[in-house]
Predicted model as a PDB file, atoms N, CA, C, CB and O in Angstrom, pLDDT in the B-factor column:
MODEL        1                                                                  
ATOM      1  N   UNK A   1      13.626  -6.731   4.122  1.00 95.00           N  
ATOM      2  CA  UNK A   1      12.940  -6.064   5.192  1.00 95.00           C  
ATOM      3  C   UNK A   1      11.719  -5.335   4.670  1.00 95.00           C  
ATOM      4  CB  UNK A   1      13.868  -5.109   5.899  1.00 95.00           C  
ATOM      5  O   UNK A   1      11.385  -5.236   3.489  1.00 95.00           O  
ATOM      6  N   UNK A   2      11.027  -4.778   5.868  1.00 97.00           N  
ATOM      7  CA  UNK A   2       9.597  -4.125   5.438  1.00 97.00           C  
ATOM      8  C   UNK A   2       9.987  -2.725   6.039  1.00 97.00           C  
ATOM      9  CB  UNK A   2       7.994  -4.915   6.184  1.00 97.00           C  
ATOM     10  O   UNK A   2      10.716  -2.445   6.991  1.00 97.00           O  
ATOM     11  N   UNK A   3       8.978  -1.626   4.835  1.00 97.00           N  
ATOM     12  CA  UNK A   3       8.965  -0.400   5.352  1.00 97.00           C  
ATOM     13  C   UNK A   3       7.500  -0.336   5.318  1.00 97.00           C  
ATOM     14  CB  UNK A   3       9.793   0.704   4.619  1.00 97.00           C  
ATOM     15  O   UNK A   3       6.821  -0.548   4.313  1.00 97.00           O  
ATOM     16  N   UNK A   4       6.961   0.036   6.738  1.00 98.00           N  
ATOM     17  CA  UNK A   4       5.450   0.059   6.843  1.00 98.00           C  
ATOM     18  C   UNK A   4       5.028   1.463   7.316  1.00 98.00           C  
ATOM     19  CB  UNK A   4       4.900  -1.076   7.877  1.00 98.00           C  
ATOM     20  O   UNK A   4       5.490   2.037   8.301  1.00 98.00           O  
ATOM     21  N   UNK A   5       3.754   2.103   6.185  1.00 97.00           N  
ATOM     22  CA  UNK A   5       3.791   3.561   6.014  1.00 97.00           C  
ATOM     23  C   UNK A   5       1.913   3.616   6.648  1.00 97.00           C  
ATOM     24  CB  UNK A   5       4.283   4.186   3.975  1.00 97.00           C  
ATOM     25  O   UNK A   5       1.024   2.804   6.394  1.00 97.00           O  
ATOM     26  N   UNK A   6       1.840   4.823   7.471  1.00 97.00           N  
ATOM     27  CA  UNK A   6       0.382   4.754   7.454  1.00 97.00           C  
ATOM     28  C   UNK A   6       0.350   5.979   6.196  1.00 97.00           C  
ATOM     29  CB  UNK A   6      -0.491   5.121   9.167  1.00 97.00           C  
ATOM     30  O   UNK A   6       1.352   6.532   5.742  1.00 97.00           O  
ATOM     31  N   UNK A   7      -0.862   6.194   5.841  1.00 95.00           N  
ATOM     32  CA  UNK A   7      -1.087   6.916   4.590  1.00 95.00           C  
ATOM     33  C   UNK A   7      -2.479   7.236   4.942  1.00 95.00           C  
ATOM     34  CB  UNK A   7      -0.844   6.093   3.147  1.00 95.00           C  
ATOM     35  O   UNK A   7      -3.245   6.544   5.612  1.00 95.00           O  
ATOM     36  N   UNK A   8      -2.736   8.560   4.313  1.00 95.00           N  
ATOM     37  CA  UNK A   8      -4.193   9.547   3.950  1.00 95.00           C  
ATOM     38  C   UNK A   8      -4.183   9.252   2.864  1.00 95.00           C  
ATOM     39  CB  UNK A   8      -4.338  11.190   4.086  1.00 95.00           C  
ATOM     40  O   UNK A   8      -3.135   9.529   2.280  1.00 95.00           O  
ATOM     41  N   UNK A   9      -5.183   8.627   2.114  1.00 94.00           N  
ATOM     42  CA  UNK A   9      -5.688   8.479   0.720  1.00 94.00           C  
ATOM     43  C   UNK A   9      -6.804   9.831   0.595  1.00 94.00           C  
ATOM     44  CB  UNK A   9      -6.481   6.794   0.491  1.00 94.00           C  
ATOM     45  O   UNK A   9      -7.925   9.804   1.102  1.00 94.00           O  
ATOM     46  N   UNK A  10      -6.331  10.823  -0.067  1.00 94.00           N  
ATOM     47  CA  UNK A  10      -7.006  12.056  -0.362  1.00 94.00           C  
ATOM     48  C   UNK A  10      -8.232  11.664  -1.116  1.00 94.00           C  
ATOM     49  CB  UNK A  10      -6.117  13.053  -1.157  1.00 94.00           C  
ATOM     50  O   UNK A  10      -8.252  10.472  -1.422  1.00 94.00           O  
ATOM     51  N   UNK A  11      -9.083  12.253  -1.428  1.00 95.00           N  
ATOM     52  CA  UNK A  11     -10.273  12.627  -2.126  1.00 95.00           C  
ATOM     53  C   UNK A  11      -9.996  12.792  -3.304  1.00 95.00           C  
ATOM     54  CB  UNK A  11     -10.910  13.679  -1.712  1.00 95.00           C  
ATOM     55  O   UNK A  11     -10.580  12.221  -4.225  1.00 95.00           O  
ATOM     56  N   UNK A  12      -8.927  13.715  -3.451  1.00 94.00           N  
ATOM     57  CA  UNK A  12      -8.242  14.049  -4.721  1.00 94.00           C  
ATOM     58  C   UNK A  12      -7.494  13.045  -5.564  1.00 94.00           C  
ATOM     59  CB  UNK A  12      -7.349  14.999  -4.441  1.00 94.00           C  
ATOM     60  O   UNK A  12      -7.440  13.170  -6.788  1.00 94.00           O  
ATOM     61  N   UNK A  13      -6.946  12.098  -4.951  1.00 93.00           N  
ATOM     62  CA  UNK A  13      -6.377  11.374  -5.446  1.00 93.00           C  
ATOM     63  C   UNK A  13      -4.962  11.356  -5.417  1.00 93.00           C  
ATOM     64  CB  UNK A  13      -6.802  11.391  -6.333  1.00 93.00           C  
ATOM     65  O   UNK A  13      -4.326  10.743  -6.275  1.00 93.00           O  
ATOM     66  N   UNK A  14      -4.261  12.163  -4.225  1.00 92.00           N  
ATOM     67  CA  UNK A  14      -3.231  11.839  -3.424  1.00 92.00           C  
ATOM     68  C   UNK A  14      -3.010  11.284  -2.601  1.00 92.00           C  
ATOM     69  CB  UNK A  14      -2.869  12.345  -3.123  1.00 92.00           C  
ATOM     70  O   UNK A  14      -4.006  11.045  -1.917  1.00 92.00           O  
ATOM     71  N   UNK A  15      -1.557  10.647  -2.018  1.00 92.00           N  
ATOM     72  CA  UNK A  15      -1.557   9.752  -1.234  1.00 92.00           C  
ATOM     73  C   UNK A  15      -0.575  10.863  -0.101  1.00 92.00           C  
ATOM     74  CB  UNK A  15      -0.988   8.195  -1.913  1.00 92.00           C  
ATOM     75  O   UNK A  15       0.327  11.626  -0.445  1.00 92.00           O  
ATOM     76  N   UNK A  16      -1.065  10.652   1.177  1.00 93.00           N  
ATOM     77  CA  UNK A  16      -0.002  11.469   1.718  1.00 93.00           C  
ATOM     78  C   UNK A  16       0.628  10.766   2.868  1.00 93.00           C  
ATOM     79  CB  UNK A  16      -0.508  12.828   2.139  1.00 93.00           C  
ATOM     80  O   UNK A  16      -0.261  10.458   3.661  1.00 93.00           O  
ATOM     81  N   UNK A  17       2.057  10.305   3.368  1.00 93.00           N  
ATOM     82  CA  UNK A  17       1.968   9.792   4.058  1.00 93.00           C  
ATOM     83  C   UNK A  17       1.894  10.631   5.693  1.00 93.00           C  
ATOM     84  CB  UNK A  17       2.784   8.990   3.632  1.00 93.00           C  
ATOM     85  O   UNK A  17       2.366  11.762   5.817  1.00 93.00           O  
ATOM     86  N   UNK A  18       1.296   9.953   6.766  1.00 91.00           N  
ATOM     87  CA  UNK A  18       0.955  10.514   7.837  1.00 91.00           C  
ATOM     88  C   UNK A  18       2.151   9.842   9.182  1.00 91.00           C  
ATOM     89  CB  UNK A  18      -0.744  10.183   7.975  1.00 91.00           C  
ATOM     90  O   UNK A  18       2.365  10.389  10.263  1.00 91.00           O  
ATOM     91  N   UNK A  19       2.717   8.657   8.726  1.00 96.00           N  
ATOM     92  CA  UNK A  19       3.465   8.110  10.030  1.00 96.00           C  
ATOM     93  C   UNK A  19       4.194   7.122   9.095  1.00 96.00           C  
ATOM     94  CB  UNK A  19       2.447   7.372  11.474  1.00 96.00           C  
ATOM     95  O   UNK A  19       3.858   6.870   7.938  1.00 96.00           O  
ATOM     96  N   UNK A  20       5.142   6.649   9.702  1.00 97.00           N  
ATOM     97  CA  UNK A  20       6.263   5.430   9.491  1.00 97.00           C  
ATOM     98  C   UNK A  20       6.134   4.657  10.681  1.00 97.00           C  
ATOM     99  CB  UNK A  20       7.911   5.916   9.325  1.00 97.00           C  
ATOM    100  O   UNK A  20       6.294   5.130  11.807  1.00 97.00           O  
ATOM    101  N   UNK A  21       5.763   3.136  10.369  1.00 97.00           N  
ATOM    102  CA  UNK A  21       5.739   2.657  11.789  1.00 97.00           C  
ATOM    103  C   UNK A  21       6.898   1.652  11.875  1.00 97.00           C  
ATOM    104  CB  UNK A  21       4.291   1.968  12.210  1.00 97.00           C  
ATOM    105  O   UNK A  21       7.086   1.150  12.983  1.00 97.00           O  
ATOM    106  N   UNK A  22       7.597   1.334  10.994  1.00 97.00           N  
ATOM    107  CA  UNK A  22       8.440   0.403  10.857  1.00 97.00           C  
ATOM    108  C   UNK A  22       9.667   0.845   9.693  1.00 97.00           C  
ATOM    109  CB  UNK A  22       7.588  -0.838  10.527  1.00 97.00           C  
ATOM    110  O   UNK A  22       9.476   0.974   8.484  1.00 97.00           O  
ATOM    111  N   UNK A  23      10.521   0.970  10.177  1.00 96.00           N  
ATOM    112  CA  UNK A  23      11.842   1.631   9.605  1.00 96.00           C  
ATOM    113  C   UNK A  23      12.825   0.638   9.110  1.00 96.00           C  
ATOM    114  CB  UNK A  23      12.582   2.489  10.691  1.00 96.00           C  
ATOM    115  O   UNK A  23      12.963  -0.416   9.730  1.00 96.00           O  
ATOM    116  N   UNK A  24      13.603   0.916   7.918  1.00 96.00           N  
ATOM    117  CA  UNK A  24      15.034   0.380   7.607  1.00 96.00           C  
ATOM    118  C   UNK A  24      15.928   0.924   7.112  1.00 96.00           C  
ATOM    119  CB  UNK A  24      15.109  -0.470   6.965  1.00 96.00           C  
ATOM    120  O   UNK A  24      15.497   1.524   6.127  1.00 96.00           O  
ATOM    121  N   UNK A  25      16.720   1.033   7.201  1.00 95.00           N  
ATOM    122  CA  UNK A  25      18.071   1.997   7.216  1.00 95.00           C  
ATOM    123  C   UNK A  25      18.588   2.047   5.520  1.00 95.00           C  
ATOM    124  CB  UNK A  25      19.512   1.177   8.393  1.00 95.00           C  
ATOM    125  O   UNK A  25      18.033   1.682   4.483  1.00 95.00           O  
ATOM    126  N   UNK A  26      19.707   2.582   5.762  1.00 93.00           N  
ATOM    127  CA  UNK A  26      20.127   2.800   4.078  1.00 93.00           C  
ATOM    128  C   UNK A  26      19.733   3.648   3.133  1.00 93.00           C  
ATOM    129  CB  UNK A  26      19.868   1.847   3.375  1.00 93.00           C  
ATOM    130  O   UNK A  26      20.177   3.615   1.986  1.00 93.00           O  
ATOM    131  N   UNK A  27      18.507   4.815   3.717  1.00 94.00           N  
ATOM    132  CA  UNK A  27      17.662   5.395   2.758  1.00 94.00           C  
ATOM    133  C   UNK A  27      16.270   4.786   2.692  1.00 94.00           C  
ATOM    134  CB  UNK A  27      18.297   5.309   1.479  1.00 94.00           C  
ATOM    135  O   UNK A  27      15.198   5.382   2.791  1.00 94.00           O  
ATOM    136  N   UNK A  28      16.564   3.015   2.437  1.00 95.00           N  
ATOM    137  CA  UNK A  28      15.216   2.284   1.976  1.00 95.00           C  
ATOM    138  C   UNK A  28      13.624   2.946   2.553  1.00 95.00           C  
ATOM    139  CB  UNK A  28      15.380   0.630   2.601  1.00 95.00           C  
ATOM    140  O   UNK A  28      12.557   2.879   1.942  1.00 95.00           O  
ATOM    141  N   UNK A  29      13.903   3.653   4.061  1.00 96.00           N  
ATOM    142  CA  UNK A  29      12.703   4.414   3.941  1.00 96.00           C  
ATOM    143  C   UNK A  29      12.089   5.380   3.378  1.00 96.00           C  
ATOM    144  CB  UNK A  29      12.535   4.674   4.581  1.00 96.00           C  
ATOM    145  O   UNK A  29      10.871   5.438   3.206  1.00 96.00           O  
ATOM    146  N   UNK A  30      12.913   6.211   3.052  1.00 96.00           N  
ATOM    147  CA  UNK A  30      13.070   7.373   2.795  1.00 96.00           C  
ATOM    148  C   UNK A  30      12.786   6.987   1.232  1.00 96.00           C  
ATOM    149  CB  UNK A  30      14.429   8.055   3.338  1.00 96.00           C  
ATOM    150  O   UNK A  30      12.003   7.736   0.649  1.00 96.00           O  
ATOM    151  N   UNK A  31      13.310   5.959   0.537  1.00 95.00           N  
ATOM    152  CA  UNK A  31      12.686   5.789  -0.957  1.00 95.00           C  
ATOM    153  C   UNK A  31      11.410   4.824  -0.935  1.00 95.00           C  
ATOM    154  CB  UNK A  31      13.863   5.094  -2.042  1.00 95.00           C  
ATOM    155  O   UNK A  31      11.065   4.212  -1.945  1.00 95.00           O  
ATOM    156  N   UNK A  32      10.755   4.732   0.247  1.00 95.00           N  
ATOM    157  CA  UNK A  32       9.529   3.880   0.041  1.00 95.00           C  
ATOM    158  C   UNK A  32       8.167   5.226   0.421  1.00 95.00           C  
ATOM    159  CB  UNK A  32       9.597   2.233   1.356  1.00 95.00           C  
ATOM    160  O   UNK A  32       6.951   5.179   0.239  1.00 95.00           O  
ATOM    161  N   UNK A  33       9.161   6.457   1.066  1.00 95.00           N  
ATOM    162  CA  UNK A  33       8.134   7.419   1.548  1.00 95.00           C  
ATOM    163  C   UNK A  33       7.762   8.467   0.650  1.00 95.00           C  
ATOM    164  CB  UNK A  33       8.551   8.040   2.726  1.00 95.00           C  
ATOM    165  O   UNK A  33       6.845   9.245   0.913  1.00 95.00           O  
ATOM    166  N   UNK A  34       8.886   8.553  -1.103  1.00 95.00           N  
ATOM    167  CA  UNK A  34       9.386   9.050  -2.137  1.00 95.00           C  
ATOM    168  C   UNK A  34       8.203   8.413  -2.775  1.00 95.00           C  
ATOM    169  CB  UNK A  34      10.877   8.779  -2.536  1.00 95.00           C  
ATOM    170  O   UNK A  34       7.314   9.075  -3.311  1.00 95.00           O  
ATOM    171  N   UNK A  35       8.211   6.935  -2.700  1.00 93.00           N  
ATOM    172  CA  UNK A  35       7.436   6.320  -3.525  1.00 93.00           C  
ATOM    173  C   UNK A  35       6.114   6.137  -3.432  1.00 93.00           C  
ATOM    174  CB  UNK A  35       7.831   5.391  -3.652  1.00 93.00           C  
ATOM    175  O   UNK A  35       5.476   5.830  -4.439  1.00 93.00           O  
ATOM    176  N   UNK A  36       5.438   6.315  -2.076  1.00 91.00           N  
ATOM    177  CA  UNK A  36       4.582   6.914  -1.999  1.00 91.00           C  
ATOM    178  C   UNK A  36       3.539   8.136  -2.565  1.00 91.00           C  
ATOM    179  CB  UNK A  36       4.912   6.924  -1.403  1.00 91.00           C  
ATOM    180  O   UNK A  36       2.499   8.158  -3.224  1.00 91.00           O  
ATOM    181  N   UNK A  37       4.292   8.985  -2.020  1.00 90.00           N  
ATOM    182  CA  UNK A  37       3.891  10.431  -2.185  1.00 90.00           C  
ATOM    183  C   UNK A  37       3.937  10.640  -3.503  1.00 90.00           C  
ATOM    184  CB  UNK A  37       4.728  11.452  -1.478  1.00 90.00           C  
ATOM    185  O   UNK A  37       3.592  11.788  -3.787  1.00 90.00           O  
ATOM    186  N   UNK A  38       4.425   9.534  -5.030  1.00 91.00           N  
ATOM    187  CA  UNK A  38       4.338  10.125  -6.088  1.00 91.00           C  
ATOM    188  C   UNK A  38       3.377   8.969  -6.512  1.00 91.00           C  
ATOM    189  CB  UNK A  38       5.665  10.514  -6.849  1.00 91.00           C  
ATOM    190  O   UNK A  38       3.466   8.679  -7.705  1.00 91.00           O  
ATOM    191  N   UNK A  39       2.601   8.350  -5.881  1.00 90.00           N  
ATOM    192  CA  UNK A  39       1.322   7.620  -5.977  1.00 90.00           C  
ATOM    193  C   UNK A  39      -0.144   8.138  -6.111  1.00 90.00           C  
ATOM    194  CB  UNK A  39       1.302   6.944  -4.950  1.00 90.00           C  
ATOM    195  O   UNK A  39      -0.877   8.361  -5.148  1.00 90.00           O  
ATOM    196  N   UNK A  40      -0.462   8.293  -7.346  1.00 90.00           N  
ATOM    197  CA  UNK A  40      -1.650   8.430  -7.633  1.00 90.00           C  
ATOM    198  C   UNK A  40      -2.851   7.473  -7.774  1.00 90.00           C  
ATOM    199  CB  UNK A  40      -1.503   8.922  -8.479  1.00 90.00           C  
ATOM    200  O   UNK A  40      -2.549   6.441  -8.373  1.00 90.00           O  
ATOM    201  N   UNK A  41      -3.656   7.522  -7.524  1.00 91.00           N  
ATOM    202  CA  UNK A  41      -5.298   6.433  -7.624  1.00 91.00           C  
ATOM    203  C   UNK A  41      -6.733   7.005  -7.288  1.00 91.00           C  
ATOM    204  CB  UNK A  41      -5.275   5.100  -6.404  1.00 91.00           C  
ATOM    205  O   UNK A  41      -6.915   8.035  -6.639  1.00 91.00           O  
ATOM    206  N   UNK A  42      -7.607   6.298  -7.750  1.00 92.00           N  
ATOM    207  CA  UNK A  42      -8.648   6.977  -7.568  1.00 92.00           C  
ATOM    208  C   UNK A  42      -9.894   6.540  -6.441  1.00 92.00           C  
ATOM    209  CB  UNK A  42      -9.057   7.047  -8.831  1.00 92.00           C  
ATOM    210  O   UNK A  42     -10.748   5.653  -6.457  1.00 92.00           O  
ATOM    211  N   UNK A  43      -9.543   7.623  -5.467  1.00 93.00           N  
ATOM    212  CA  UNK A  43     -10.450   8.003  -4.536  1.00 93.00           C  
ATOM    213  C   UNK A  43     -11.499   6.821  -4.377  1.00 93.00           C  
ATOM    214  CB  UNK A  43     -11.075   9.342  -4.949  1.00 93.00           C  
ATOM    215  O   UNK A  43     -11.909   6.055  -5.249  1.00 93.00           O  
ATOM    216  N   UNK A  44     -11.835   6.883  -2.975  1.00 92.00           N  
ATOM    217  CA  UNK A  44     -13.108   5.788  -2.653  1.00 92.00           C  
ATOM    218  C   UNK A  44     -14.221   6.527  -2.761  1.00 92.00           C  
ATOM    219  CB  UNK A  44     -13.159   5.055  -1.153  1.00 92.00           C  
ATOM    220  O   UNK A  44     -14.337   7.693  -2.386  1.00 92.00           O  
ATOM    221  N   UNK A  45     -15.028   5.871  -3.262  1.00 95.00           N  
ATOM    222  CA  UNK A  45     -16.464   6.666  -3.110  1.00 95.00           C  
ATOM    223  C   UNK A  45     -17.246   6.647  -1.689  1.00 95.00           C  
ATOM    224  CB  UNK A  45     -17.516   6.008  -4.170  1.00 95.00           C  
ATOM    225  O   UNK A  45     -16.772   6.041  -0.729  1.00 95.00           O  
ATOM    226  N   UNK A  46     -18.157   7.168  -1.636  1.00 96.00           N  
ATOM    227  CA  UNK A  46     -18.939   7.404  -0.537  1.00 96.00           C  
ATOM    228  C   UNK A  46     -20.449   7.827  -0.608  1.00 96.00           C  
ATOM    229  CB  UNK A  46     -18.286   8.309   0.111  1.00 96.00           C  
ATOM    230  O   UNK A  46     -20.687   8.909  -0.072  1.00 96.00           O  
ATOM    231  N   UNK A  47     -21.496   7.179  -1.166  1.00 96.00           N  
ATOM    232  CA  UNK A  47     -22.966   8.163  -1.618  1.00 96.00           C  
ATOM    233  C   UNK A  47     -22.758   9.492  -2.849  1.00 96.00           C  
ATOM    234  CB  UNK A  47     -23.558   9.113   0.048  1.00 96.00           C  
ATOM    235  O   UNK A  47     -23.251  10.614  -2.961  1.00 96.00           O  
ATOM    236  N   UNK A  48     -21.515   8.488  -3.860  1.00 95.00           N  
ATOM    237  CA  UNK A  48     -21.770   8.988  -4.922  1.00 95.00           C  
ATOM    238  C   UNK A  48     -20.038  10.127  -5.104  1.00 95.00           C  
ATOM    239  CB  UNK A  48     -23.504   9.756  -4.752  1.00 95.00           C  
ATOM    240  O   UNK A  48     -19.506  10.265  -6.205  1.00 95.00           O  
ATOM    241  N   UNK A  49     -19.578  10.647  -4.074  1.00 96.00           N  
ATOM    242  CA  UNK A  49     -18.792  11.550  -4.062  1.00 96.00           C  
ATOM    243  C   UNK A  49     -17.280  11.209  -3.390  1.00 96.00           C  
ATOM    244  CB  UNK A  49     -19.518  12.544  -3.468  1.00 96.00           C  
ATOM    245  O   UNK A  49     -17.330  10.734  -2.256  1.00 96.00           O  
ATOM    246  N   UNK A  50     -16.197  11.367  -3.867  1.00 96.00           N  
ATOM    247  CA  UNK A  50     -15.017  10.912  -3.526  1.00 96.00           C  
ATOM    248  C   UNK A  50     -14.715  11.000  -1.770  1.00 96.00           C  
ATOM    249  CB  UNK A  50     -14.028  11.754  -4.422  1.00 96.00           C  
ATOM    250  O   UNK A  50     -15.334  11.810  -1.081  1.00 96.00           O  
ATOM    251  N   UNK A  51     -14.105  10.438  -1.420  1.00 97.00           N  
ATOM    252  CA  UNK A  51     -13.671  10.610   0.017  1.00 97.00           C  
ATOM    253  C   UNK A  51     -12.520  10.243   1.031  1.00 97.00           C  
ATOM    254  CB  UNK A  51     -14.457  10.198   0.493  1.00 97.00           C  
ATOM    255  O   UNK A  51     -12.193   9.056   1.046  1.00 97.00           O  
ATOM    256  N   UNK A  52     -12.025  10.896   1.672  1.00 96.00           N  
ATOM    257  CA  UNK A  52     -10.444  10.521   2.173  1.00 96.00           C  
ATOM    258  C   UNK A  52     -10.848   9.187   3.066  1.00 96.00           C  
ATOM    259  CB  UNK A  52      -9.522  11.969   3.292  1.00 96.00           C  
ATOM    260  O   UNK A  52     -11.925   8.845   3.554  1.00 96.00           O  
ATOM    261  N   UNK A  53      -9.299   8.464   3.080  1.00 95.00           N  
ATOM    262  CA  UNK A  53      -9.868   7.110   3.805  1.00 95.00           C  
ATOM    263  C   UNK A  53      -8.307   6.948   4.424  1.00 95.00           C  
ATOM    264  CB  UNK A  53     -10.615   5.563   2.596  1.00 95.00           C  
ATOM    265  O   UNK A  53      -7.533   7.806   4.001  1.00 95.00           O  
ATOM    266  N   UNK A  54      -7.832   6.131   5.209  1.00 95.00           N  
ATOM    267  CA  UNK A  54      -6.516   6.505   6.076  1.00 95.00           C  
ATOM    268  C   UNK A  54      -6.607   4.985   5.850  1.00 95.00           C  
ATOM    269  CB  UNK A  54      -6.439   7.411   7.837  1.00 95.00           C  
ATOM    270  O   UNK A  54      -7.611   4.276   5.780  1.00 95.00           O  
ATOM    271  N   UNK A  55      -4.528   4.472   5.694  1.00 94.00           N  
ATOM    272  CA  UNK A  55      -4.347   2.603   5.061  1.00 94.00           C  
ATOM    273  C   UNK A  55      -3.064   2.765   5.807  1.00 94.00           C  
ATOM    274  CB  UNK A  55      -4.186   2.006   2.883  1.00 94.00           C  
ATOM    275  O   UNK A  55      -2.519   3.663   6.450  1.00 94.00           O  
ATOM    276  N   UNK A  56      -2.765   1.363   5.412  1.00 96.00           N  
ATOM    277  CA  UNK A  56      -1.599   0.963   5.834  1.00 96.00           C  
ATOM    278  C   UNK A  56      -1.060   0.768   4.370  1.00 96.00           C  
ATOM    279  CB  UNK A  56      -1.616  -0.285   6.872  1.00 96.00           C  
ATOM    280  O   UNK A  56      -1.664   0.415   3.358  1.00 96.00           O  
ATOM    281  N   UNK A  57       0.316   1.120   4.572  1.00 94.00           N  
ATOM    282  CA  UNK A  57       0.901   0.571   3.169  1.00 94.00           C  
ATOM    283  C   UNK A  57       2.673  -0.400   3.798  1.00 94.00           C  
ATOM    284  CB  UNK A  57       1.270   2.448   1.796  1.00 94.00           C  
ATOM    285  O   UNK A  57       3.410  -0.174   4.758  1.00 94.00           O  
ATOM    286  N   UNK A  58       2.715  -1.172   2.983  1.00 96.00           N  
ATOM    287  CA  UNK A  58       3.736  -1.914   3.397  1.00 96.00           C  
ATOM    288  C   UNK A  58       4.655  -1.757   1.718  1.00 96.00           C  
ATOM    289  CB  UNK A  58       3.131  -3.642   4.049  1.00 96.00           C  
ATOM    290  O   UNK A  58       4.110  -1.784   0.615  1.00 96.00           O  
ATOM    291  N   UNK A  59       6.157  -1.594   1.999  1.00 96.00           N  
ATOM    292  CA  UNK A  59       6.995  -1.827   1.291  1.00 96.00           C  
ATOM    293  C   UNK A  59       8.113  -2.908   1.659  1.00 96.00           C  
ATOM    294  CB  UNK A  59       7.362  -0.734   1.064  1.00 96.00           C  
ATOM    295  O   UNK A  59       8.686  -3.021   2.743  1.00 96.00           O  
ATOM    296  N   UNK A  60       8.324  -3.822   0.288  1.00 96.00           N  
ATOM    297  CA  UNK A  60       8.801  -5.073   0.807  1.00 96.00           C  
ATOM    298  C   UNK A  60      10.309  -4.613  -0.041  1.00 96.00           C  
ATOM    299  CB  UNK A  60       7.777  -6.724   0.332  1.00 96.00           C  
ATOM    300  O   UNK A  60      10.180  -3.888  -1.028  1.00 96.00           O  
ATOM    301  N   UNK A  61      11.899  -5.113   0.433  1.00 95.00           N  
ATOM    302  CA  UNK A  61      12.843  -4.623  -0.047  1.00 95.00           C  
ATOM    303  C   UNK A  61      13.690  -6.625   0.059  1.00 95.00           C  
ATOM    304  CB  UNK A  61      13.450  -2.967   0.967  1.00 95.00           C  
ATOM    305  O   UNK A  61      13.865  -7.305   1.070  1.00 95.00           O  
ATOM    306  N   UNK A  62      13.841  -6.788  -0.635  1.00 94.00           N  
ATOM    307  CA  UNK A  62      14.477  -8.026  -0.538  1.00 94.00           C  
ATOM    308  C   UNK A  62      15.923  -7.612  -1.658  1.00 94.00           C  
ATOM    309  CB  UNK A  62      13.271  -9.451  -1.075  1.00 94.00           C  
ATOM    310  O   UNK A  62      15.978  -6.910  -2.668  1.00 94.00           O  
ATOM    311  N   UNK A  63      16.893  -8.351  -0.975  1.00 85.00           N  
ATOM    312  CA  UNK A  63      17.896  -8.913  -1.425  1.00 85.00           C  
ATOM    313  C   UNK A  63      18.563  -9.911  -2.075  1.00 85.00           C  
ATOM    314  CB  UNK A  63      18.154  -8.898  -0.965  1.00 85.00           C  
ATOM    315  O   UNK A  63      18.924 -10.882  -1.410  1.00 85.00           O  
ATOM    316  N   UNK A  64      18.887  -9.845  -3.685  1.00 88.00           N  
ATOM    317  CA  UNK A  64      18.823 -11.202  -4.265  1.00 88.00           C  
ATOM    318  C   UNK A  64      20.332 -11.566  -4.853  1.00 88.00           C  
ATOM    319  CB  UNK A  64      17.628 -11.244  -5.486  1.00 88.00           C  
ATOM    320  O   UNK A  64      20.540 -12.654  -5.391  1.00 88.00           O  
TER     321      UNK A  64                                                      
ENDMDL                                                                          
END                                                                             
């Protein structure tokens, strides 16, 4: 299954999430919203200077 997260990509270089649009049980969201929020990267630019930008993030959980 998919856990699909909207996200604020900070300036700073945090990720924060803002909404869950697609849920799965067991926790699995709750460790894709964990896994998030301890996601670091670096900022989009904009005329030289970092800047917040709002994504979709998808987490894929398969069973093998």
């Amino acid at each position: 299954g998919t856990v699909v997260l909207q996200a604020i990509f900070r300036s700073d270089g945090v990720m924060v999430v803002h909404r869950v649009t697609r849920y799965l049980p067991y926790g699995l969201t709750l460790k894709a919203v964990e896994a998030a929020s301890r996601t670091r990267f670096t900022p989009a630019m904009k005329n030289g200077a970092p800047v917040s930008v709002r994504g979709t993030l998808e987490f894929i959980f398969n069973l093998y």
